[in-house]
C-alpha positions as CSV (number, residue, x, y, z in Angstrom):
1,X,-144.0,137.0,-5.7
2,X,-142.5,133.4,-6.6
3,X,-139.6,133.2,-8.7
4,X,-137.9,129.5,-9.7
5,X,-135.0,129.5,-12.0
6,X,-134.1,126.0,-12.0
7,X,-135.2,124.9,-15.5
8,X,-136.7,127.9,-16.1
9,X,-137.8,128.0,-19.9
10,X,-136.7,124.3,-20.1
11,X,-139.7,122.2,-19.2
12,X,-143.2,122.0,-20.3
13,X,-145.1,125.0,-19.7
14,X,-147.0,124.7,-16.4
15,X,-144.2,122.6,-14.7
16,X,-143.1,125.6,-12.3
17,X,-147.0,126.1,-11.0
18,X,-147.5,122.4,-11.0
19,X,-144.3,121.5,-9.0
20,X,-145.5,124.4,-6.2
21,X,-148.8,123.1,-6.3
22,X,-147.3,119.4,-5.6
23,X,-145.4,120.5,-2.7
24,X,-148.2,122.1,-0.8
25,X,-150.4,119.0,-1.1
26,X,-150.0,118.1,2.6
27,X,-152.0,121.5,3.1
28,X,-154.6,121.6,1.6
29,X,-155.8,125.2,1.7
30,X,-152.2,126.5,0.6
31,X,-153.0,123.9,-2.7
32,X,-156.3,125.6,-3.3
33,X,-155.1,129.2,-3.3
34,X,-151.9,128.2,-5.4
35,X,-154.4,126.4,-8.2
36,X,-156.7,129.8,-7.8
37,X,-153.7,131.8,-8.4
38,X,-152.7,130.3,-11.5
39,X,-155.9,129.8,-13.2
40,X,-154.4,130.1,-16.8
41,X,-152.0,127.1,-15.8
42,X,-154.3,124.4,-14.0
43,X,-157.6,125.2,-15.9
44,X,-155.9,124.1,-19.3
45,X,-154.7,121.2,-21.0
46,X,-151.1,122.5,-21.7
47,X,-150.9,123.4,-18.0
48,X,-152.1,119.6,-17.2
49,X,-149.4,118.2,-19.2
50,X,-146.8,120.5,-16.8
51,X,-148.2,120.0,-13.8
52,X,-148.4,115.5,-14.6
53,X,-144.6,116.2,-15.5
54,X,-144.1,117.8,-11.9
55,X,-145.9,115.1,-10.4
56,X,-143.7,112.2,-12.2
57,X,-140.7,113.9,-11.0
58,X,-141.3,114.1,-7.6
59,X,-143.3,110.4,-7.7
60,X,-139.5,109.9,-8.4
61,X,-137.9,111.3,-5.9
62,X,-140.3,109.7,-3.1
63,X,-139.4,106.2,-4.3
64,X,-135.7,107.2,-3.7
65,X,-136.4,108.1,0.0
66,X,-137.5,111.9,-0.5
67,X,-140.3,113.5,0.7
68,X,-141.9,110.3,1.8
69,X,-145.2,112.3,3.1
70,X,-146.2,113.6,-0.3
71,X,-146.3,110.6,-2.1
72,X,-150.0,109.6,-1.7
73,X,-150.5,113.3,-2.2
74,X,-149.0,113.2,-5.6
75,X,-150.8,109.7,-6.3
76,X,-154.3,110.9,-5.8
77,X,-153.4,114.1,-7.5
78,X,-151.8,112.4,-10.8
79,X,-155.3,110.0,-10.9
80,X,-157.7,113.2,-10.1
81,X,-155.7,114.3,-13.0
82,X,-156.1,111.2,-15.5
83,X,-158.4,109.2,-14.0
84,X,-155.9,106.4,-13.5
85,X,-154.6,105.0,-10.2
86,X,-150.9,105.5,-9.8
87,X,-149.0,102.1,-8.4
88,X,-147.6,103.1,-5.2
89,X,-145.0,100.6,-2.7
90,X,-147.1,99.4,0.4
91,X,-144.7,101.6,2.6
92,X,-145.8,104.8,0.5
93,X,-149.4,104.2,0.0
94,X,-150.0,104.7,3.8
């Protein structure tokens, strides 16, 4: 069971699976069995929208020092998503 309260029924629909999802890009086989779990999220186009709002967010917070290991993770996710490379710092794109 995964429960997250933070902005629950306060951002776009799909952000709480896409967020998950974005943290467990560094392993990879944990990211496919979260996106296999939640096929009503990632397979559709409401659920896209949450999950590119999850991944702006925590692009955010890697520019401001956090999580510095997921930021190429997020990048190549966000362009797998829209087909458009995301601008990283030198330092992050590593």
């Amino acid at each position: 069971m995964i429960i997250d309260w933070e902005g629950f029924g306060r951002m776009p629909s799909g952000f709480d699976a896409g967020l998950f999802h974005a943290y467990s890009l560094t392993m990879p086989a944990t990211a496919a069995r979260i996106r296999a779990a939640f096929p009503d999220v990632f397979g559709t186009q409401e659920g896209r929208m949450g999950e590119l709002v999850a991944l702006a967010q925590l692009l955010q917070v890697t520019e401001r020092g956090g999580h510095p290991e997921l930021a190429p993770h997020l990048a190549r996710r966000a362009e797998q998503l829209t087909g458009i490379p995301v601008p990283m710092p030198p330092a992050a794109a590593a």
